[in-house]
VEXLO-859850 format. One record per residue (C-alpha): residue number from 0; residue in three letters; chain; x, y, z. Coordinates in steps of 0.2 Angstrom, whole numbers, always signed. Layout:
REM VEXLO-859850
NUM|ALA|A|X|Y|Z
...
This chain:
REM VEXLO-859850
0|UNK|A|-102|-112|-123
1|UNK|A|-91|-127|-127
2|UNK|A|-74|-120|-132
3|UNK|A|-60|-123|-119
4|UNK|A|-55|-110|-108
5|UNK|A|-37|-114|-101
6|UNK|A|-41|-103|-87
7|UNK|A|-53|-116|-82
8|UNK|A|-42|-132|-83
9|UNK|A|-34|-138|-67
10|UNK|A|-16|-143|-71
11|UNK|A|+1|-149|-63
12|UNK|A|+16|-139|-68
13|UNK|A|+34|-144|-65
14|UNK|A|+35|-133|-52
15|UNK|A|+20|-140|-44
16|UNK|A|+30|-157|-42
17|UNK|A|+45|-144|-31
18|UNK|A|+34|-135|-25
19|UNK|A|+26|-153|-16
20|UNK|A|+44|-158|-12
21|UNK|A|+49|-141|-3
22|UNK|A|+30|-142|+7
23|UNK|A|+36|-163|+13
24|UNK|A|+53|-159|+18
25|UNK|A|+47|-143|+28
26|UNK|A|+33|-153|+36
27|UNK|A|+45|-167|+41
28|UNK|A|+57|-156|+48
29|UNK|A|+42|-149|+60
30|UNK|A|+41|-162|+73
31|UNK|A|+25|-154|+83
32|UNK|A|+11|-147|+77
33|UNK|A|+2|-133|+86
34|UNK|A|-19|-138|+86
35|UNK|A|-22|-121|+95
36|UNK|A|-15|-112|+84
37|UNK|A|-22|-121|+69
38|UNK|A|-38|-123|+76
39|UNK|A|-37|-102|+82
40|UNK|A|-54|-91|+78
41|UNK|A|-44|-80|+64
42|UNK|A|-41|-99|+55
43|UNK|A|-61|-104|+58
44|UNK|A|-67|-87|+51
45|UNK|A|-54|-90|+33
46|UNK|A|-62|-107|+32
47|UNK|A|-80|-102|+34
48|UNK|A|-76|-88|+21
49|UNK|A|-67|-99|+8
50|UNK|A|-82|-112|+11
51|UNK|A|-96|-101|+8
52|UNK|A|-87|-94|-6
53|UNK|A|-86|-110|-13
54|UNK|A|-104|-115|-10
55|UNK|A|-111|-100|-19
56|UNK|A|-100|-101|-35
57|UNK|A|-108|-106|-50
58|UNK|A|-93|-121|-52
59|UNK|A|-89|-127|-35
60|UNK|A|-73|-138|-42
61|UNK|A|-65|-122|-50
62|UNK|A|-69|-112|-36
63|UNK|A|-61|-125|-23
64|UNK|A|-47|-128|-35
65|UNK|A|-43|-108|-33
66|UNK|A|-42|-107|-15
67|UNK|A|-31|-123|-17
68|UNK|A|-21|-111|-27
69|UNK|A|-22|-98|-16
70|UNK|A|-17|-108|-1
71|UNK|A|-3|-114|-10
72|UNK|A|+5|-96|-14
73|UNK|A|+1|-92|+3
74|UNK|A|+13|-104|+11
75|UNK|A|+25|-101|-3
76|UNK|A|+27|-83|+2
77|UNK|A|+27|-87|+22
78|UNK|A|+41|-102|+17
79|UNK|A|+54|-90|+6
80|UNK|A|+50|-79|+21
81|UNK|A|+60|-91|+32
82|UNK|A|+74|-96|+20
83|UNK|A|+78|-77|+14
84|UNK|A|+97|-81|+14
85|UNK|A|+94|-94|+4
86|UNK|A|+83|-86|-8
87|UNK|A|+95|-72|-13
88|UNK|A|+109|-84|-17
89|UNK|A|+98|-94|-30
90|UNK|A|+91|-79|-38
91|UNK|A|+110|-73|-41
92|UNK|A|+110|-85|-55
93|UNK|A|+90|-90|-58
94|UNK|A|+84|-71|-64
95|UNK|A|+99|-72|-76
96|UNK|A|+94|-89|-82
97|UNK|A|+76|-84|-83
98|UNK|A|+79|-67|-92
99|UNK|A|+90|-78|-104
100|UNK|A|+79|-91|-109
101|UNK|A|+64|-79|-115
102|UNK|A|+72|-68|-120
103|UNK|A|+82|-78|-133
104|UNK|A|+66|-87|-136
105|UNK|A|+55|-73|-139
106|UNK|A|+66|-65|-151
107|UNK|A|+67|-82|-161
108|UNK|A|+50|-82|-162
109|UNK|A|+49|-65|-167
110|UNK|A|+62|-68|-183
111|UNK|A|+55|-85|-186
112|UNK|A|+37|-79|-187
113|UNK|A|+30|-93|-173
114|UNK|A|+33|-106|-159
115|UNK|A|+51|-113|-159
116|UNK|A|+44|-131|-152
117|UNK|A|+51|-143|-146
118|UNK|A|+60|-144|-127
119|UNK|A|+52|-125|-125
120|UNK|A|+35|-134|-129
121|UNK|A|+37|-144|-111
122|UNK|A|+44|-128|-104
123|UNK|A|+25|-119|-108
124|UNK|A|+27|-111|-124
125|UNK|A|+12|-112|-134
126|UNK|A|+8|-118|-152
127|UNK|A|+6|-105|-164
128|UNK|A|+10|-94|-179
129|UNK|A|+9|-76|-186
130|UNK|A|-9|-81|-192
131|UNK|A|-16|-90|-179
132|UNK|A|-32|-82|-174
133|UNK|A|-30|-70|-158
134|UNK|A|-12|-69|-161
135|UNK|A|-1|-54|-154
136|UNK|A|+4|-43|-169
137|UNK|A|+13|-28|-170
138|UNK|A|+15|-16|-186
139|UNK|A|+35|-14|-190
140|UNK|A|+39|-5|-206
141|UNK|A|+22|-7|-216
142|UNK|A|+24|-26|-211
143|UNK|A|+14|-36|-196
144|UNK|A|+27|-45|-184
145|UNK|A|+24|-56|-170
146|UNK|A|+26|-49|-151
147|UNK|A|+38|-61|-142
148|UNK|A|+29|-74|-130
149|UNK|A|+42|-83|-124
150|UNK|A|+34|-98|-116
151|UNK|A|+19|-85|-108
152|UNK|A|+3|-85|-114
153|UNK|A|+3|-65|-119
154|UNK|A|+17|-55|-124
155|UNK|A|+9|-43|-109
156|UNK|A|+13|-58|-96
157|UNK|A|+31|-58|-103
158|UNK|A|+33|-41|-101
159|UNK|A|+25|-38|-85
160|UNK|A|+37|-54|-79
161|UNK|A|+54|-45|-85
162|UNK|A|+48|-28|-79
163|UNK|A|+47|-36|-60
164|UNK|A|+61|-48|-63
165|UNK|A|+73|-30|-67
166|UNK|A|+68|-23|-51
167|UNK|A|+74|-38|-42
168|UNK|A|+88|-36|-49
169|UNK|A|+92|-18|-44
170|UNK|A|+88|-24|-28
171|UNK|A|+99|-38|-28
172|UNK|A|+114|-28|-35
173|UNK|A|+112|-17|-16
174|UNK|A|+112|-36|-5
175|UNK|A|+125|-47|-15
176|UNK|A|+142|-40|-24
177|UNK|A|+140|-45|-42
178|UNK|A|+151|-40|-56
179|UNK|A|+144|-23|-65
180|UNK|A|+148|-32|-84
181|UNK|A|+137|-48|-79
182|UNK|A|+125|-36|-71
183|UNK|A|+122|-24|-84
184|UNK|A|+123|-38|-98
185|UNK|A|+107|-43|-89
186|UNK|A|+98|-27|-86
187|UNK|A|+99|-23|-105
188|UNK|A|+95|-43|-108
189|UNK|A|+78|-37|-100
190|UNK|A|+76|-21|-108
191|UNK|A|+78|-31|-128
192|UNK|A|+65|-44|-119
193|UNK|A|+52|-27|-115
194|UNK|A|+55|-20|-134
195|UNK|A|+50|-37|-142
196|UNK|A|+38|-39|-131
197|UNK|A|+28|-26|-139
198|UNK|A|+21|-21|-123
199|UNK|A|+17|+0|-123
200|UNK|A|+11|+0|-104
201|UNK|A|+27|-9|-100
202|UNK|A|+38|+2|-109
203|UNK|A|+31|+17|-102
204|UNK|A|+32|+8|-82
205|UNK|A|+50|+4|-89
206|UNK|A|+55|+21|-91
207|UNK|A|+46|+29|-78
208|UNK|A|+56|+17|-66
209|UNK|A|+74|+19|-73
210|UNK|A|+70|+36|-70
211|UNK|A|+64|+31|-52
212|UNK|A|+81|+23|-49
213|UNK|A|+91|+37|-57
214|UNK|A|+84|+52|-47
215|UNK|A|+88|+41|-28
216|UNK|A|+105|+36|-34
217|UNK|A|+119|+47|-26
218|UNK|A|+132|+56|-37
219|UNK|A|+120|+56|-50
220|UNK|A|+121|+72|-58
221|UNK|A|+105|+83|-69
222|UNK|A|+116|+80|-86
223|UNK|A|+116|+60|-82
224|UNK|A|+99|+60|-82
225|UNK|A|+94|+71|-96
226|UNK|A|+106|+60|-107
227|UNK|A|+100|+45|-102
228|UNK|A|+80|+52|-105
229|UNK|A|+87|+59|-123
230|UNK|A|+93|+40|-127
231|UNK|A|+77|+35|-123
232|UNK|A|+67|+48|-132
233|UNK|A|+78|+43|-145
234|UNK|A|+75|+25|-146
235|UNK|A|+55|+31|-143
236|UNK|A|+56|+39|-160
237|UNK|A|+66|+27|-169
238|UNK|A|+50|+14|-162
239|UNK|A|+38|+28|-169
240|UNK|A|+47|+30|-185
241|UNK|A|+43|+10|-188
242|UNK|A|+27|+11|-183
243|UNK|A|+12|+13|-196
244|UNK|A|+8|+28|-200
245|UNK|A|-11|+22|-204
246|UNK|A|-8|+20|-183
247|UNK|A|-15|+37|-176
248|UNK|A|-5|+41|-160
249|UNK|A|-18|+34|-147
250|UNK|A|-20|+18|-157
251|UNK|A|+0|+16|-154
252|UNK|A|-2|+20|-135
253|UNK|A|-16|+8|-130
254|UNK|A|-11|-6|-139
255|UNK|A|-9|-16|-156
256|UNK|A|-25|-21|-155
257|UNK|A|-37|-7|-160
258|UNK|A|-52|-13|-149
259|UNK|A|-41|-15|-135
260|UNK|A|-49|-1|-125
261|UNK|A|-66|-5|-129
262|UNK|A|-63|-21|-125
263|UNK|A|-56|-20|-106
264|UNK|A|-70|-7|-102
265|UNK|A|-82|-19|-108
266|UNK|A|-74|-30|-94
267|UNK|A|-74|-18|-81
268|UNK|A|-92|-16|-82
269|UNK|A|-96|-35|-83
270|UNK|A|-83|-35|-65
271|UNK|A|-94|-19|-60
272|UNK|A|-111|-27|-62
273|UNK|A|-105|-43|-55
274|UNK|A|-99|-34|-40
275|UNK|A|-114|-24|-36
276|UNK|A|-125|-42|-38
277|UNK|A|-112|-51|-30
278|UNK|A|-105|-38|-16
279|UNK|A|-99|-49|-1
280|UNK|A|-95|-66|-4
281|UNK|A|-91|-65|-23
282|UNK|A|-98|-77|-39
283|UNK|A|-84|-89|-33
284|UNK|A|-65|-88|-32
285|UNK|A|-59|-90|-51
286|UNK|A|-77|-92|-57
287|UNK|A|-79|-73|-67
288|UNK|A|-77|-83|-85
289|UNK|A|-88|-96|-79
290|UNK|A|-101|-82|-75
291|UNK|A|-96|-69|-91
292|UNK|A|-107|-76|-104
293|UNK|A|-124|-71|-92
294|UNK|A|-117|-55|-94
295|UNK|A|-113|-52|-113
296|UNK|A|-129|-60|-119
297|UNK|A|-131|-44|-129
298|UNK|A|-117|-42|-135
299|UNK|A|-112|-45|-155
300|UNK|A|-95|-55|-149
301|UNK|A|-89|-64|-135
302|UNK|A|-71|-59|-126
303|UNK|A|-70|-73|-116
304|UNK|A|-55|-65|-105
305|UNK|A|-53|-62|-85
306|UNK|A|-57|-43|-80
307|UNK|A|-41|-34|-84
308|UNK|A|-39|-26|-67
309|UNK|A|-33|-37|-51
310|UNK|A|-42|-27|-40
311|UNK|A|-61|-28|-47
312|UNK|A|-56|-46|-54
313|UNK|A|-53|-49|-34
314|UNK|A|-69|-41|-29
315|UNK|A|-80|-50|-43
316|UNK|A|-73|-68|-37
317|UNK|A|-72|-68|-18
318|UNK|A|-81|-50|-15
319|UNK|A|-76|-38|-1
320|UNK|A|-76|-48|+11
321|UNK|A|-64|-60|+4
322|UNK|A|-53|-48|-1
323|UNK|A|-53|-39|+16
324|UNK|A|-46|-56|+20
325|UNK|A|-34|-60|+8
326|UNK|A|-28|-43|+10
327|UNK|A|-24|-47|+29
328|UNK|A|-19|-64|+28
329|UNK|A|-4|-55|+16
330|UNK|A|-2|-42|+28
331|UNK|A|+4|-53|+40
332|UNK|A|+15|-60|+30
333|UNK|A|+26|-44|+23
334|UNK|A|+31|-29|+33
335|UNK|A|+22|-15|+27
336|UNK|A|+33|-2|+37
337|UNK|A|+49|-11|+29
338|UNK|A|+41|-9|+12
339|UNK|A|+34|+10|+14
340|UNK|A|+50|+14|+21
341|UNK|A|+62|+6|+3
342|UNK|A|+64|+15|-12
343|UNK|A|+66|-2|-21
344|UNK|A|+51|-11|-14
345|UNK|A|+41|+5|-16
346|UNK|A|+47|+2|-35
347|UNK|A|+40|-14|-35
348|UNK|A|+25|-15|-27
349|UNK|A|+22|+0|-39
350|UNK|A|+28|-11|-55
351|UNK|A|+14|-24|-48
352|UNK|A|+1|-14|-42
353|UNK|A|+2|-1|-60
354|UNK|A|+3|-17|-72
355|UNK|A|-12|-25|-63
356|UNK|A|-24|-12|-66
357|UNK|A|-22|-15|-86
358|UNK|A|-21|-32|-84
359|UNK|A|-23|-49|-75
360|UNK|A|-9|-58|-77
361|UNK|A|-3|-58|-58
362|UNK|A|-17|-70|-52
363|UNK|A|-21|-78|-67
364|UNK|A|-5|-86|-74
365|UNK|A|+7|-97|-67
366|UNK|A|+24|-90|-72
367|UNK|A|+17|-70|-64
368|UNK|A|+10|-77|-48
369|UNK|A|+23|-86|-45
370|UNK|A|+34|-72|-44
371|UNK|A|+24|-60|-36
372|UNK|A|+27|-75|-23
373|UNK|A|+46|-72|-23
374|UNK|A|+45|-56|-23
375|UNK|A|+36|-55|-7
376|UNK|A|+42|-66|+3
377|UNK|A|+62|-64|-3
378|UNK|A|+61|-43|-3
C-alpha cells in the first residue's frame, strides 16, 4: 500500500552484534559436531515445515527472515539454559539498570511532552511528540498527556516489559541475597514505570499478581493484605479522580483509545478468516501484515497492526502445524513439571500468557521477545 511498516523491515540491533559474538565463542568452544544428531528425522521434519512455510508465504524474504528470527531465540533460550549461574549474577545488576533507564526516560517524556533524543535515540526510542499522529495519549485532569515509551514502540510493550521484569525480580530475591532497601527501591521503580505507562490491563495484571505473591508468602497475616489492597484501591481512585469524567467507566478500562476494542476484534476476525483459509501451514511466518489489506478491502480505514493475540497471531503465520511444533521444540527446552510445580514461574508464565492475549508485543518487538528468552531459559 506503499507506507512502511517497521514490522516488515529487517534490521540489526546492538544486541544482534552480542548476540553473534556469544553464538562464535560457543561454537568454538564445541570441538565436534554431532551429524547424527543434526541430521535426526525430528530436525528433517522442522526444516521441511519451515520450508513449506516459507514457500507458500505471500513474501518469501519476510517469512525466511522470521524463522531466522525464531531460530535465533531458539538457541538463545537453550544457551541461557547452559550458563544459569551465570545468568542470575548478571541480572542482579542488568533488571535494575533496565528498570532505571525507562523508567527515567518515560517519565521525561511524559513531562517534556515527547522524545528526549539524542543517546536514547541509538538506544530505540522513537521520534515523536504529543501531536504526532497515532500517538499514545492519556486524559489527566481535563488535559491529554503522553503515555511513557521509553525506547519501546507502544507504552503497552513498556508495560508488558516491566510487568515481567518485576516478576523476575521476586524470583530473584528467593535465589541471590540482595539488600531489601535496593530491592524495594526497584520494585517501586517498576510500579511508577506501569502508572506512566498508562497501561490498564497491565495495571490490573500488576495488582492481581502482588496479590498472588502476598496470599503464598508465609507470616502474612489477613490485615497485611486488606491494607495493602486499600492502598491500592486508593491510588485506583486517586487515577479515577484525574481521569475525564467525559470518559464513561468502560472507556477507562479498555483503553485511551476509544475504538480500541473495535479495533482488536476487527483483527481477531482478519486472524480467524486467515486461519480457517490458511489452516495448516499458515500465510507465512511474519507475513499476517503483508496479507491484512486482502482482508479489509471493505473496510472505511486501514489498522495496519499485527493481530493482538500471540496465540491466533501464531496460528495465522505458520498454522497448526507449525505451532504444534514451536510448541514442542519449546517444550524440550523448559521443564514443564518444574514450572507447573513454582508459584513464581506459574506467576510468570501467567504475566506472558494473559498480556499476549490483548496484545502482540511478545513475538513482535525486540526488547519483549528478548525477554521472554531470558526468562525461559534463566527461570
Amino acid at each position: 500500500m506503499g507506507l512502511r511498516i517497521d514490522y516488515l523491515s529487517p534490521v540489526l540491533y546492538v544486541v544482534d552484534i552480542i548476540w553473534i559474538g556469544m553464538f562464535l565463542s560457543r561454537g568454538l568452544r564445541t570441538k565436534k559436531i554431532n551429524r547424527e544428531k543434526l541430521f535426526s528425522f525430528g530436525n528433517l521434519v522442522i526444516i521441511a515445515v519451515v520450508v513449506i512455510n516459507i514457500i507458500l508465504a505471500k513474501n518469501r524474504w519476510i517469512a525466511g527472515y522470521k524463522w531466522l528470527r525464531l531460530g535465533q531465540w531458539w538457541w538463545t533460550v537453550w544457551y541461557l539454559k547452559t550458563r544459569k549461574d551465570w545468568g542470575k549474577e548478571i541480572l542482579l545488576w542488568v533488571i535494575p539498570v533496565w528498570v532505571t533507564v525507562e523508567v527515567f526516560l518515560g517519565l521525561g517524556q511524559l513531562i517534556w511532552g515527547g522524545s528526549l533524543g539524542g543517546i536514547f535515540y541509538w538506544l530505540g526510542e522513537r521520534r515523536f511528540a504529543l501531536g504526532t499522529v497515532g500517538i499514545a495519549r492519556m486524559n489527566i485532569l481535563n488535559e491529554s498527556v503522553l503515555r511513557a515509551y521509553g525506547t519501546f514502540s507502544h507504552p503497552n510493550s513498556l508495560a508488558g516489559f516491566l510487568l515481567v521484569s518485576m516478576g523476575l525480580w521476586w524470583w530473584i530475591r528467593k535465589k541471590r541475597e540482595i539488600n531489601k532497601l535496593w530491592w524495594w527501591g526497584v520494585w517501586w521503580m517498576m510500579i511508577l514505570g506501569i502508572v506512566i505507562s498508562g497501561s490498564r490491563w497491565v495495571w490490573f495484571l500488576g495488582w492481581g499478581s502482588i496479590n498472588w505473591w502476598l496470599f503464598w508468602q508465609k507470616n502474612v497475616g489477613v490485615k497485611r493484605i486488606l491494607g495493602t489492597n486499600l492502598v491500592l484501591l486508593g491510588a485506583v481512585i486517586l487515577v479515577l479522580a484525574m481521569v475525564n469524567s467525559n470518559y464513561r467507566l468502560n472507556d477507562f478500562f479498555w483503553g485511551w483509545d476509544k475504538g480500541s476494542l473495535d479495533k482488536r476484534a476487527g483483527l481477531n476476525m482478519v486472524a480467524l478468516k486467515m486461519i480457517w483459509n490458511r489452516p495448516w501451514f499458515g500465510v507465512g511466518a511474519g507475513n499476517f501484515l503483508t496479507e491484512l489489506p486482502n482482508y479489509q478491502r471493505n473496510n472505511a480505514s486501514f489498522w495496519l497492526q499485527p493481530v493482538h493475540n500471540i496465540i491466533l497471531l501464531g496460528l495465522a503465520e505458520i498454522g497448526m502445524v507449525g505451532m504444534i511444533m514451536f510448541l514442542g521444540i519449546t517444550r524440550k527446552m523448559v521443564d514443564l513439571k518444574k514450572w507447573l510445580a513454582s508459584k513464581e514461574r506459574l506467576m510468570l508464565m501467567g504475566m506472558v500468557l494473559l498480556t499476549g492475549m490483548t496484545d502482540h508485543f511478545w513475538v513482535t518487538l525486540p526488547q519483549n521477545s528478548w525477554l521472554l528468552a531470558v526468562m525461559l531459559g534463566l527461570v
